[in-house]
Backbone as XML, in Angstrom:
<?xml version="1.0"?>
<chain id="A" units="angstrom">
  <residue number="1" name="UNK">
    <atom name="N" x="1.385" y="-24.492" z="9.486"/>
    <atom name="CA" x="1.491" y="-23.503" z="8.428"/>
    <atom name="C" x="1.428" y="-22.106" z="9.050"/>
  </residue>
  <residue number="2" name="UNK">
    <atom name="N" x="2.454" y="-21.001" z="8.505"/>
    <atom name="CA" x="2.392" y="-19.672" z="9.506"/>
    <atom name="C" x="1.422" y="-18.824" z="8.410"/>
  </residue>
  <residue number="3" name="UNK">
    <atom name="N" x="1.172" y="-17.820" z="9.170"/>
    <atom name="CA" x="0.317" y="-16.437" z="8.707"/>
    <atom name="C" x="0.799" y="-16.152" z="7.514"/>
  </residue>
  <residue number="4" name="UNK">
    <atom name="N" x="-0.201" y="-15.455" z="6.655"/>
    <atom name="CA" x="0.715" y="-14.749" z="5.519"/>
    <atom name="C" x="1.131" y="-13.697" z="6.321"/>
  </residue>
  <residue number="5" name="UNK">
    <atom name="N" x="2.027" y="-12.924" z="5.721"/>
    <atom name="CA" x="2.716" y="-11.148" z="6.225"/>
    <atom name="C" x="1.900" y="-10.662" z="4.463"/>
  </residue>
  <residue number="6" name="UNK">
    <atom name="N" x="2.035" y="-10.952" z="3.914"/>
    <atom name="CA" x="1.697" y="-10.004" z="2.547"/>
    <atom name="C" x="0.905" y="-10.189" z="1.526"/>
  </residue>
  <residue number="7" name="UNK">
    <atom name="N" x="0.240" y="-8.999" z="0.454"/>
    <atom name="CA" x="-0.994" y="-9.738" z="0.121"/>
    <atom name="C" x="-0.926" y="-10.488" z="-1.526"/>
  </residue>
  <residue number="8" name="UNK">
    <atom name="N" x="-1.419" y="-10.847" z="-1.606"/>
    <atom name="CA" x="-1.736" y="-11.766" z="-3.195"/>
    <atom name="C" x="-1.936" y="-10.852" z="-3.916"/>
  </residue>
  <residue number="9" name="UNK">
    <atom name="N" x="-0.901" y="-10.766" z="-5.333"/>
    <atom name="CA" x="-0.770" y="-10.015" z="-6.275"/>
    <atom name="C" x="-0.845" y="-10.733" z="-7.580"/>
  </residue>
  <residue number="10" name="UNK">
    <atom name="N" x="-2.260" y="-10.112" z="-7.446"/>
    <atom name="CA" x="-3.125" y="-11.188" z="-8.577"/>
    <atom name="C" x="-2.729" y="-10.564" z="-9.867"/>
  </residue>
  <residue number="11" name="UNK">
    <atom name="N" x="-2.380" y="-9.220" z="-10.289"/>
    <atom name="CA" x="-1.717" y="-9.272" z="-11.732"/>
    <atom name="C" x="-1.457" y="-7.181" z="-11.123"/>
  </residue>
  <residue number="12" name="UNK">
    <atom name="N" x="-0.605" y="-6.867" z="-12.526"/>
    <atom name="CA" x="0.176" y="-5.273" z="-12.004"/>
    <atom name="C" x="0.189" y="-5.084" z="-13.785"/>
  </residue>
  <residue number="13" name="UNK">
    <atom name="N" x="0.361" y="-3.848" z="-14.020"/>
    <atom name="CA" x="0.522" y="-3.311" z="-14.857"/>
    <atom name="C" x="1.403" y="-2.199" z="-14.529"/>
  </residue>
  <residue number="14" name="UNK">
    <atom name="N" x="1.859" y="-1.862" z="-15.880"/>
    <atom name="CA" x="2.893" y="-0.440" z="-15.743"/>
    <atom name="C" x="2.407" y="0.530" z="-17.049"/>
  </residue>
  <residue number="15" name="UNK">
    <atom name="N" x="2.603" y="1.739" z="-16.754"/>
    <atom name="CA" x="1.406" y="2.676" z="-18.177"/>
    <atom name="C" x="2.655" y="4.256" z="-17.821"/>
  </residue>
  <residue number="16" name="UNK">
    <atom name="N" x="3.349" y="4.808" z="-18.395"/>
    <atom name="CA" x="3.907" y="5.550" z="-18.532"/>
    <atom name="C" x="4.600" y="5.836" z="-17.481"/>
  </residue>
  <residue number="17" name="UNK">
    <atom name="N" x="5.393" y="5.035" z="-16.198"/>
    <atom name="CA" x="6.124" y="5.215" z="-15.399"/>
    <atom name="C" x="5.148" y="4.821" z="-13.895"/>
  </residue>
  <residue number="18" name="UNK">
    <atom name="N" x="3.795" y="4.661" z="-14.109"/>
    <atom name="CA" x="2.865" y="4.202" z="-13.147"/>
    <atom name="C" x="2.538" y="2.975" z="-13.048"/>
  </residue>
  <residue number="19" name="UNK">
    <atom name="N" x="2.692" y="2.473" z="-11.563"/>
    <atom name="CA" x="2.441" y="0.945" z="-11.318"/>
    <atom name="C" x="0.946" y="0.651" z="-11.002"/>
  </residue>
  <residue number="20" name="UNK">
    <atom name="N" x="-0.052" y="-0.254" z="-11.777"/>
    <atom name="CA" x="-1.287" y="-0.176" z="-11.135"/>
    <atom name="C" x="-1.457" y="-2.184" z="-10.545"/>
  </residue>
  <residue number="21" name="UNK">
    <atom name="N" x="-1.236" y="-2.332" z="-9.183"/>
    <atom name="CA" x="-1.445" y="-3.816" z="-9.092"/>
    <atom name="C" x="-2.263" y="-4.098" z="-8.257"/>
  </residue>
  <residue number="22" name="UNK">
    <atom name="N" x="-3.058" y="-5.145" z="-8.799"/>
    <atom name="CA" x="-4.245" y="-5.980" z="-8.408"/>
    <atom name="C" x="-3.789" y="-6.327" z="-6.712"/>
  </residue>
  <residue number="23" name="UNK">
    <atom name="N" x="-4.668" y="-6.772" z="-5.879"/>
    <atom name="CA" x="-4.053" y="-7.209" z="-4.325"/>
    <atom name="C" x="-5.291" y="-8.227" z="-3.789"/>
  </residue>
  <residue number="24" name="UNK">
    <atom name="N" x="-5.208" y="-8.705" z="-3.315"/>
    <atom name="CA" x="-6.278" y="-9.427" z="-2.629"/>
    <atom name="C" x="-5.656" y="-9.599" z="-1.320"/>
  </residue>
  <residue number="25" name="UNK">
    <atom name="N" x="-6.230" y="-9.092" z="-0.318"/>
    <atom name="CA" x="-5.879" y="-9.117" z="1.338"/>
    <atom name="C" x="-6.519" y="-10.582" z="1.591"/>
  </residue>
  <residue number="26" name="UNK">
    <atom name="N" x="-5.372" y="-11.515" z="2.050"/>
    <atom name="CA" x="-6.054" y="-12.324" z="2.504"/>
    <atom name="C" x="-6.450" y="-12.195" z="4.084"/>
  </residue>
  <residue number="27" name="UNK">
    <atom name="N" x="-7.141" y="-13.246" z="4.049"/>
    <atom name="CA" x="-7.588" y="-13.414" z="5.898"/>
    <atom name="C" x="-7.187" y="-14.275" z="6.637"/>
  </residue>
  <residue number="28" name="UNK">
    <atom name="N" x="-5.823" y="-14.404" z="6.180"/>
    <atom name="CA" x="-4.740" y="-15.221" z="7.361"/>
    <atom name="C" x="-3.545" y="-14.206" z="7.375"/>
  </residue>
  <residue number="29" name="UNK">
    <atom name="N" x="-3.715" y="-13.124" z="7.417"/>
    <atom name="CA" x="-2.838" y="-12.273" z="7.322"/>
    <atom name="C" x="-2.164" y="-12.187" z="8.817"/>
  </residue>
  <residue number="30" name="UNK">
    <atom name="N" x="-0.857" y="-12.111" z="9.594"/>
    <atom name="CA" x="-0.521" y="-12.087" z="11.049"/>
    <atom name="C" x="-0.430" y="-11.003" z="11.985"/>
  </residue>
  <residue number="31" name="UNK">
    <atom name="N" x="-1.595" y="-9.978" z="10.609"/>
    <atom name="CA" x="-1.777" y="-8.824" z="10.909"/>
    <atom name="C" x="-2.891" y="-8.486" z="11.810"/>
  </residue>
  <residue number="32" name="UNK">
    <atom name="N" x="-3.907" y="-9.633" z="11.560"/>
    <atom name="CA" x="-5.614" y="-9.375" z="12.046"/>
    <atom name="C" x="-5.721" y="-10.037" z="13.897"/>
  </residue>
  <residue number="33" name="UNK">
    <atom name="N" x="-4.893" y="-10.946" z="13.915"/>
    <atom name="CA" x="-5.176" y="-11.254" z="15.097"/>
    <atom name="C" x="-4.725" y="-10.454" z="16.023"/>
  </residue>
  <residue number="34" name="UNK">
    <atom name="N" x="-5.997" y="-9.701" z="16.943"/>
    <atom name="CA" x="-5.809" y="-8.497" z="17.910"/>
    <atom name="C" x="-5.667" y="-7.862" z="17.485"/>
  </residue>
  <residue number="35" name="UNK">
    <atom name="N" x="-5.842" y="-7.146" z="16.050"/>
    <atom name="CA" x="-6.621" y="-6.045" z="15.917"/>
    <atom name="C" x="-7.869" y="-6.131" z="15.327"/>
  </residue>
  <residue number="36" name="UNK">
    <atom name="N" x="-8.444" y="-5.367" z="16.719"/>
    <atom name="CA" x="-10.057" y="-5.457" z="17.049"/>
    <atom name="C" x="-10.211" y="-7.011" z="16.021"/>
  </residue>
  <residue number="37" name="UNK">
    <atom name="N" x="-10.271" y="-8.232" z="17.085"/>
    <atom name="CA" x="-10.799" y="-9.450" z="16.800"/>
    <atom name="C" x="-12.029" y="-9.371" z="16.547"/>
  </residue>
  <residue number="38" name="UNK">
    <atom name="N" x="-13.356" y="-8.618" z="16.752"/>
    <atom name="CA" x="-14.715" y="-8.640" z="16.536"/>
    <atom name="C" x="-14.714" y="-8.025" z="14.942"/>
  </residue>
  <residue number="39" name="UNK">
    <atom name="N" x="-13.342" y="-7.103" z="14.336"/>
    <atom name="CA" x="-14.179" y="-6.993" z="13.329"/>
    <atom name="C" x="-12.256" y="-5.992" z="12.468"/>
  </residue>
  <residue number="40" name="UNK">
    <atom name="N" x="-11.757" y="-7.807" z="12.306"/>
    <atom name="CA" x="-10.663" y="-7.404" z="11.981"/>
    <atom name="C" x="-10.090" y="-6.143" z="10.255"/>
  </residue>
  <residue number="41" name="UNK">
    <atom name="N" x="-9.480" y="-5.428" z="10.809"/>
    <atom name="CA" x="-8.489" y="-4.664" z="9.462"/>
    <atom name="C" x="-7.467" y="-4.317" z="9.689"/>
  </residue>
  <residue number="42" name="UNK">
    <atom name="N" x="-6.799" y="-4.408" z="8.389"/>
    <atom name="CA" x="-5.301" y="-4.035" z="7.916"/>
    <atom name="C" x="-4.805" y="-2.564" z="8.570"/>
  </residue>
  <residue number="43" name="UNK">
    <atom name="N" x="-3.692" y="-2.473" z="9.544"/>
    <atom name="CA" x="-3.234" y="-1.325" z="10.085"/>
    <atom name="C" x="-2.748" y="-0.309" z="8.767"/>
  </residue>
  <residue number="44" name="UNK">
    <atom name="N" x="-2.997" y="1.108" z="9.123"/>
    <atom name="CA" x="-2.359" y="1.867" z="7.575"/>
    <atom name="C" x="-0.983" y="1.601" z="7.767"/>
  </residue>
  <residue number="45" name="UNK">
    <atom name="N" x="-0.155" y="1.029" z="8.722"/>
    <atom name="CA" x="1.486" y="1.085" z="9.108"/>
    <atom name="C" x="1.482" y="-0.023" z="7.564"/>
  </residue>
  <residue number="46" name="UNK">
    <atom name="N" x="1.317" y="-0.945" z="7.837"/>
    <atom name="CA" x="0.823" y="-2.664" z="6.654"/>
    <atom name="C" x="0.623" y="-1.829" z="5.684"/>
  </residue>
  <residue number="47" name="UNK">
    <atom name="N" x="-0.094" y="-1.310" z="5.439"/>
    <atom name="CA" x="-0.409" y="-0.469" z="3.703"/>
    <atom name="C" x="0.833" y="0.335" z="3.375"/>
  </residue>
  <residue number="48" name="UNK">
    <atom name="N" x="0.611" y="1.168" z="4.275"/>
    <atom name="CA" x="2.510" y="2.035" z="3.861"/>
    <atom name="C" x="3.272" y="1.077" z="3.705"/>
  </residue>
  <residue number="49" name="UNK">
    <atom name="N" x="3.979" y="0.107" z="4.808"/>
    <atom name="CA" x="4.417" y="-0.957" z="4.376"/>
    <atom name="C" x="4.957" y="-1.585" z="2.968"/>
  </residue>
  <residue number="50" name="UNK">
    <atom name="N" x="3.604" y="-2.077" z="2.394"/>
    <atom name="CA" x="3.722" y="-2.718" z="1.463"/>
    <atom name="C" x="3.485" y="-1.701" z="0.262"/>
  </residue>
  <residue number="51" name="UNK">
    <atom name="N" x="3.491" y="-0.353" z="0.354"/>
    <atom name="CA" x="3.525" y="0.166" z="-1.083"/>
    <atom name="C" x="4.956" y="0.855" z="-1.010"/>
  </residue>
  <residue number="52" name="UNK">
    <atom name="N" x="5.723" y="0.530" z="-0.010"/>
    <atom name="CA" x="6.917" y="1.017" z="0.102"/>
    <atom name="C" x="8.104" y="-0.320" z="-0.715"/>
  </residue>
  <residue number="53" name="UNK">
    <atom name="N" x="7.277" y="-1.465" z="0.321"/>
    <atom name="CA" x="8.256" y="-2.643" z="-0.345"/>
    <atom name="C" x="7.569" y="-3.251" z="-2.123"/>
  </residue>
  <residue number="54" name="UNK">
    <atom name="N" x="6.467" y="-3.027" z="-2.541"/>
    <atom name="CA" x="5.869" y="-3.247" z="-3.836"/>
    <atom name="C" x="6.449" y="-2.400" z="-4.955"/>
  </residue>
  <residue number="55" name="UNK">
    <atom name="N" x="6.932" y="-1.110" z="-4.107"/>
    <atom name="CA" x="7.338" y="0.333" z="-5.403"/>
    <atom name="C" x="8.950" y="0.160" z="-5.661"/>
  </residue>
  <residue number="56" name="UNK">
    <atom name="N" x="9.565" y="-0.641" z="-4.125"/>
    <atom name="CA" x="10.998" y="-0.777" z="-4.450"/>
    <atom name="C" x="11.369" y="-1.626" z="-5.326"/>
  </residue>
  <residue number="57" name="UNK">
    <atom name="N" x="10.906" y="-2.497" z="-5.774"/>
    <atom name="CA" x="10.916" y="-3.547" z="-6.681"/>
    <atom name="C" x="10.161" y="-3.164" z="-8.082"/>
  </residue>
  <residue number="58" name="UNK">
    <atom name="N" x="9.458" y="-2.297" z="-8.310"/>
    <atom name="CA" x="9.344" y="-1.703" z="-9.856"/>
    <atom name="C" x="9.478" y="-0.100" z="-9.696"/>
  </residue>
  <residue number="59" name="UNK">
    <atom name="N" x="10.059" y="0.495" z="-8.845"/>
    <atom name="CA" x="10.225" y="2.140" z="-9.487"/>
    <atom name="C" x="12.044" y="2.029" z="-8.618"/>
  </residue>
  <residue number="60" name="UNK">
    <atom name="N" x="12.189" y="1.313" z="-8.115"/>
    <atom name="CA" x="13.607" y="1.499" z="-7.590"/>
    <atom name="C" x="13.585" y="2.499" z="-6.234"/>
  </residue>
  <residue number="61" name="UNK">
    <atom name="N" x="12.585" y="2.735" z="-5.771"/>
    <atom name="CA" x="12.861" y="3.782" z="-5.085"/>
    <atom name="C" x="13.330" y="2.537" z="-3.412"/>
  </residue>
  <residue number="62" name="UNK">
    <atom name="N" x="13.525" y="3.674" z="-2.493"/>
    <atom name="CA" x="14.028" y="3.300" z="-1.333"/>
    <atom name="C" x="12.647" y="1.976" z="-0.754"/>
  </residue>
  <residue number="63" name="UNK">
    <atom name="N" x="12.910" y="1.044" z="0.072"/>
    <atom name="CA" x="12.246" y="0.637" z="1.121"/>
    <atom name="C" x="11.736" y="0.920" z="2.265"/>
  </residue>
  <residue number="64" name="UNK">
    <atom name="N" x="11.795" y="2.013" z="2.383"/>
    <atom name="CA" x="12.021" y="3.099" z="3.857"/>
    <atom name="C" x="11.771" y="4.038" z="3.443"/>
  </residue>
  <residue number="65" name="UNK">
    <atom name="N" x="11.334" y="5.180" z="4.325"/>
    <atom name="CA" x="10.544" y="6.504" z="3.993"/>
    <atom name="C" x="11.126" y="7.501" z="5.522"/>
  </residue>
  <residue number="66" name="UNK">
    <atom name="N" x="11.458" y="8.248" z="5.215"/>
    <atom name="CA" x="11.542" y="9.564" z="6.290"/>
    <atom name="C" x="10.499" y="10.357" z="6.908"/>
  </residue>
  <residue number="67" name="UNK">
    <atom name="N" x="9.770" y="10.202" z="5.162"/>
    <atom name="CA" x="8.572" y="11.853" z="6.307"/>
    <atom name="C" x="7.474" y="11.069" z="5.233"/>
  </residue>
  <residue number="68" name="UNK">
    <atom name="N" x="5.796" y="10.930" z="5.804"/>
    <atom name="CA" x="5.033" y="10.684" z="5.233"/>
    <atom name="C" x="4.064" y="12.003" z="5.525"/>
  </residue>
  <residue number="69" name="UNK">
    <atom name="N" x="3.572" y="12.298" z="4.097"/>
    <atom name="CA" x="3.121" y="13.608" z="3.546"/>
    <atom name="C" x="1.090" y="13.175" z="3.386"/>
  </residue>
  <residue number="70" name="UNK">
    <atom name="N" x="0.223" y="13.929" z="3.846"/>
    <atom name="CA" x="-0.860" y="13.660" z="3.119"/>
    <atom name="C" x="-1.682" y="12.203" z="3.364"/>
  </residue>
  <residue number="71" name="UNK">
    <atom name="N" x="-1.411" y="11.661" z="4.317"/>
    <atom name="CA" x="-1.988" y="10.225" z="4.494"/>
    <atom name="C" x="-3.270" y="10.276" z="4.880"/>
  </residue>
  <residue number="72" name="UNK">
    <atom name="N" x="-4.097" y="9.765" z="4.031"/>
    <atom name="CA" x="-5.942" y="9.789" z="4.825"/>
    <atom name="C" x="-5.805" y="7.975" z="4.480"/>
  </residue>
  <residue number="73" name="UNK">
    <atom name="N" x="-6.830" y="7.961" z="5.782"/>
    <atom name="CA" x="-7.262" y="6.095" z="5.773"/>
    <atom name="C" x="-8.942" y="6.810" z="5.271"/>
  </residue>
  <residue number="74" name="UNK">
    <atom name="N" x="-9.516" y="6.279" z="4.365"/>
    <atom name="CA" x="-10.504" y="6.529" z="3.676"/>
    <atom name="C" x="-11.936" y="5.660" z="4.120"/>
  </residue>
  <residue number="75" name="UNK">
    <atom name="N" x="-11.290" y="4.365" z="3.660"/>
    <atom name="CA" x="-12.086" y="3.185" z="4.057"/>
    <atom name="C" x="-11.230" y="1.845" z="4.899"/>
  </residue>
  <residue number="76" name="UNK">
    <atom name="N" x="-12.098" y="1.218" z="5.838"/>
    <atom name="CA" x="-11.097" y="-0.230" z="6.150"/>
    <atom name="C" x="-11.161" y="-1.131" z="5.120"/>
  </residue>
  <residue number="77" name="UNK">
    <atom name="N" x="-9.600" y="-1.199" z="4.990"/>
    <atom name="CA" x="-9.086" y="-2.967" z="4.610"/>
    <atom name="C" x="-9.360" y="-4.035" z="5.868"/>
  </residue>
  <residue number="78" name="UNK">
    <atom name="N" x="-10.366" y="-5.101" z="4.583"/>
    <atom name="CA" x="-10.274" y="-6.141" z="5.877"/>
    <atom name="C" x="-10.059" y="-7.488" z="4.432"/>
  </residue>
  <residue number="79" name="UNK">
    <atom name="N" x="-10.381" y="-8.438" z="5.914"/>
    <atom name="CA" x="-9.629" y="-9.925" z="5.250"/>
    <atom name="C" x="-10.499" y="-10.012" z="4.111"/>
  </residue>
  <residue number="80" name="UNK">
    <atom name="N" x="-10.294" y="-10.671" z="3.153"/>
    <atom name="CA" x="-10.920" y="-10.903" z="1.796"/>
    <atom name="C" x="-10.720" y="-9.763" z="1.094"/>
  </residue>
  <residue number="81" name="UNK">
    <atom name="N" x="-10.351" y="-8.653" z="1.122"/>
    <atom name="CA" x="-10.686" y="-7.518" z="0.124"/>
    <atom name="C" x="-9.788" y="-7.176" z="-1.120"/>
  </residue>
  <residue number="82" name="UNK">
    <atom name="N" x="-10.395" y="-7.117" z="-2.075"/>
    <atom name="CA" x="-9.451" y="-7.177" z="-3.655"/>
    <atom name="C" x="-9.348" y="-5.434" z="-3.594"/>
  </residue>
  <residue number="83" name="UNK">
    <atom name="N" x="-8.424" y="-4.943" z="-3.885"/>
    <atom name="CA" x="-7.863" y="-3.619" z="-4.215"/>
    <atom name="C" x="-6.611" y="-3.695" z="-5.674"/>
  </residue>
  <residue number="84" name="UNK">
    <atom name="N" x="-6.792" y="-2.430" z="-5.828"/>
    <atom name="CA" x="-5.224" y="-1.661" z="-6.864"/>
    <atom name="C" x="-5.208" y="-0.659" z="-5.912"/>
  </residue>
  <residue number="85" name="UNK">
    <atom name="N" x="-3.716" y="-1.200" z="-6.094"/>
    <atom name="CA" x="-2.702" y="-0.179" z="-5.585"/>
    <atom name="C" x="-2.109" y="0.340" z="-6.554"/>
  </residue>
  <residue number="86" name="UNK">
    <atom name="N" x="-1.952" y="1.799" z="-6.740"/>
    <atom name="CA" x="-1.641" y="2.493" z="-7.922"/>
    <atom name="C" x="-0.163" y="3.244" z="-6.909"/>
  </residue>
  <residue number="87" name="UNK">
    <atom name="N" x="0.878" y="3.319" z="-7.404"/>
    <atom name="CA" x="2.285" y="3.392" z="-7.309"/>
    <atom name="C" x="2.781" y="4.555" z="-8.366"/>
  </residue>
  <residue number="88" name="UNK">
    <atom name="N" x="3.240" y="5.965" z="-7.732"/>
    <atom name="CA" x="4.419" y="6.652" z="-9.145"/>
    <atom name="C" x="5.364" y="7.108" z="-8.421"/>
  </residue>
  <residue number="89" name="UNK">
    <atom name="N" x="6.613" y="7.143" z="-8.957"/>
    <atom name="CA" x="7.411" y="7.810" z="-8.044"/>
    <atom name="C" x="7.739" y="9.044" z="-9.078"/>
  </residue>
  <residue number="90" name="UNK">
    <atom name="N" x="7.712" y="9.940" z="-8.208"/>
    <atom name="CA" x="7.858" y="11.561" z="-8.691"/>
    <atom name="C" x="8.956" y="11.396" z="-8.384"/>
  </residue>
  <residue number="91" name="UNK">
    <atom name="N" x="10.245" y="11.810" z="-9.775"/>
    <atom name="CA" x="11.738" y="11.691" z="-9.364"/>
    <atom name="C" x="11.889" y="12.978" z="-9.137"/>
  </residue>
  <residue number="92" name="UNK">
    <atom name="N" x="11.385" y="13.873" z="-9.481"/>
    <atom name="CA" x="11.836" y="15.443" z="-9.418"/>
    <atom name="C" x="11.918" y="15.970" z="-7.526"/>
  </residue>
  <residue number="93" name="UNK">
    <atom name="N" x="11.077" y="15.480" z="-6.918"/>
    <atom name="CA" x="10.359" y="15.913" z="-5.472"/>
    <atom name="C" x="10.961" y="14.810" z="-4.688"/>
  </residue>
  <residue number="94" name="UNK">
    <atom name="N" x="11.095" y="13.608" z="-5.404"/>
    <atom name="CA" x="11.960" y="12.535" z="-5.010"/>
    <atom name="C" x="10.845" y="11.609" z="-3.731"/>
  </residue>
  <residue number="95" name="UNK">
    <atom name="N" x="9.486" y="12.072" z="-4.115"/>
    <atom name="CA" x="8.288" y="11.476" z="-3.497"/>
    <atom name="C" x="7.398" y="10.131" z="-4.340"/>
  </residue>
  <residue number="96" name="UNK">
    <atom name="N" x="7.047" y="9.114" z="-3.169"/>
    <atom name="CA" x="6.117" y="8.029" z="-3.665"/>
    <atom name="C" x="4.797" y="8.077" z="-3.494"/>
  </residue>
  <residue number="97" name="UNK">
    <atom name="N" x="4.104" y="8.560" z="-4.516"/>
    <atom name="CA" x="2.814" y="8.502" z="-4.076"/>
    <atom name="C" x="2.117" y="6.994" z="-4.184"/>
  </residue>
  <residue number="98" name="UNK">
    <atom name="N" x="0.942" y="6.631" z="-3.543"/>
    <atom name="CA" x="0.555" y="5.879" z="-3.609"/>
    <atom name="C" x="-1.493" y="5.584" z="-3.286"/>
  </residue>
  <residue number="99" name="UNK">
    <atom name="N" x="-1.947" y="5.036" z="-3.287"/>
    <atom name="CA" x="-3.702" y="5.338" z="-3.742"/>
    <atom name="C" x="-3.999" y="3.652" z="-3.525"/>
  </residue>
  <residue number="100" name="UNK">
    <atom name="N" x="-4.678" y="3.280" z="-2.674"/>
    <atom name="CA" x="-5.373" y="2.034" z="-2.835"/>
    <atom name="C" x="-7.102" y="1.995" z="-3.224"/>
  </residue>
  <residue number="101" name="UNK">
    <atom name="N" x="-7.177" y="1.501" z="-4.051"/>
    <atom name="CA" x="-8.565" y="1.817" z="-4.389"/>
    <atom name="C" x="-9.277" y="0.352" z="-5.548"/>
  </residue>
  <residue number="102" name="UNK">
    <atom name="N" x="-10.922" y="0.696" z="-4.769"/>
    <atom name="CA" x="-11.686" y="-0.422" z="-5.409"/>
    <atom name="C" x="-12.167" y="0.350" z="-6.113"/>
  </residue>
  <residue number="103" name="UNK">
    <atom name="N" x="-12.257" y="0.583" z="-7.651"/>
    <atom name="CA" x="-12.928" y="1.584" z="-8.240"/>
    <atom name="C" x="-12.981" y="2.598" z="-7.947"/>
  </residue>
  <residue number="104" name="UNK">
    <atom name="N" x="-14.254" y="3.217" z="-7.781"/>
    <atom name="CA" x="-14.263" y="4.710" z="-7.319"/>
    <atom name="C" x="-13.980" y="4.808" z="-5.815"/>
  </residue>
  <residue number="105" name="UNK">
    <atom name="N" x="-14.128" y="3.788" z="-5.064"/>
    <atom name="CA" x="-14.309" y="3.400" z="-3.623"/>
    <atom name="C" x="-12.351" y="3.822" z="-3.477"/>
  </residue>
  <residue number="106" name="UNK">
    <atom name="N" x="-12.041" y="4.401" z="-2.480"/>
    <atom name="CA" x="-10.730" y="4.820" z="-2.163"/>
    <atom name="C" x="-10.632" y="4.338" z="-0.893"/>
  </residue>
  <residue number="107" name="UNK">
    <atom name="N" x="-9.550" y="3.910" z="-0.409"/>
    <atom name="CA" x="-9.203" y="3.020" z="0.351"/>
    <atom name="C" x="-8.093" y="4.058" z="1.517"/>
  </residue>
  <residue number="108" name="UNK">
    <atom name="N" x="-7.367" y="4.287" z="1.071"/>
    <atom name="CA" x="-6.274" y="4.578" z="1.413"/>
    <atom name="C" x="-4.881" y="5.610" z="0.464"/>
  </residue>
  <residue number="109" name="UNK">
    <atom name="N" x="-4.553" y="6.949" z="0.944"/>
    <atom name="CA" x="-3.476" y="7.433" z="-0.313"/>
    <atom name="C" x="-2.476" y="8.569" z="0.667"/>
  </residue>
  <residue number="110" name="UNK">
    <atom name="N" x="-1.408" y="8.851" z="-0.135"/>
    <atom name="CA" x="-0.414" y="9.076" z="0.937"/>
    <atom name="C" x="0.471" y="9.775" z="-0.265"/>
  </residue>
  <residue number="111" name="UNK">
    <atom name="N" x="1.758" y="10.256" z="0.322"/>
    <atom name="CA" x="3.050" y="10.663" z="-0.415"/>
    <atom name="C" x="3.961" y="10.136" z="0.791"/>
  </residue>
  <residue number="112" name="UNK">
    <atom name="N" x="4.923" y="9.485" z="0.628"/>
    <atom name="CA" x="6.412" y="9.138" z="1.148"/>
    <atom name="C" x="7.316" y="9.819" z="0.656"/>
  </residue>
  <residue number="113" name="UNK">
    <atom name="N" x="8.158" y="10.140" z="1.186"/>
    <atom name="CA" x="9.688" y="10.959" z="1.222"/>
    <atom name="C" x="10.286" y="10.637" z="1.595"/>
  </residue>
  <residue number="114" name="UNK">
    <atom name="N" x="11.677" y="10.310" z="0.705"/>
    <atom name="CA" x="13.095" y="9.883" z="2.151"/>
    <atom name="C" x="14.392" y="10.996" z="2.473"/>
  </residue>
  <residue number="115" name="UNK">
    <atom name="N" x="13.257" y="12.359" z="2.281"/>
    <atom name="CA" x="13.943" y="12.925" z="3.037"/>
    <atom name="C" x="12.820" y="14.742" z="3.132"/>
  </residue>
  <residue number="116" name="UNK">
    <atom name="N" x="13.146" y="15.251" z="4.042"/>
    <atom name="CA" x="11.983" y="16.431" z="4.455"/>
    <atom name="C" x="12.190" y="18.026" z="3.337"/>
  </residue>
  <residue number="117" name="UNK">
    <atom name="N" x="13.253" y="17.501" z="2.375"/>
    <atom name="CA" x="13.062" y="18.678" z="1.657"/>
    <atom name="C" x="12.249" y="18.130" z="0.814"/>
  </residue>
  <residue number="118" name="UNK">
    <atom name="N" x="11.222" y="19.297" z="0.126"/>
    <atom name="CA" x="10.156" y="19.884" z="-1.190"/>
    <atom name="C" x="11.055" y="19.188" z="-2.622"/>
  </residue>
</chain>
């Protein structure tokens, strides 16, 4: 049986053009082995990643990103961890924002662009 690549999307909602979906990182991910084996987490490349390929499939936007705007890693993702990922795409700026977060606990948040103009 191979690694997962992606995480369990235990349920999503949509609320005025905003995606909010449930995630559970599993811990067979083919992400963790060798990075730092004593005390494995999810690379932010894997998070961009997957809020790039999660947003193309409910906001339409691109799969791919040009310029990433604003990225803080907050807290580590590791194996077992339940998050929302909250998803909008700003059509005007033509930017994806995105926010991983356990409650108040923030995880991870960013803006994507697929292209370097404002």
């Amino acid at each position: 049986m191979s690694a997962a690549r992606d995480p369990v999307l235990l349920g999503e909602r949509e609320h005025d053009g905003v995606w909010t979906l449930e995630l559970y990182v599993p811990p067979d991910l083919i992400y963790f082995p060798g990075h730092f084996p004593e005390a494995p987490v999810l690379p932010g490349v894997v998070q961009v990643a997957w809020a790039l390929a999660l947003a193309a499939k409910r906001l339409g936007t691109p799969p791919r990103c040009r310029v990433m705007e604003a990225l803080k890693f907050q807290r580590l993702l590791r194996p077992g961890d339940h998050v929302e990922l909250v998803l909008r795409h700003d059509k005007v700026r033509n930017k994806l924002h995105f926010a991983y977060r356990n409650g108040e606990t923030a995880y991870s948040s960013g803006r994507l662009a697929w292209s370097a103009e404002t």
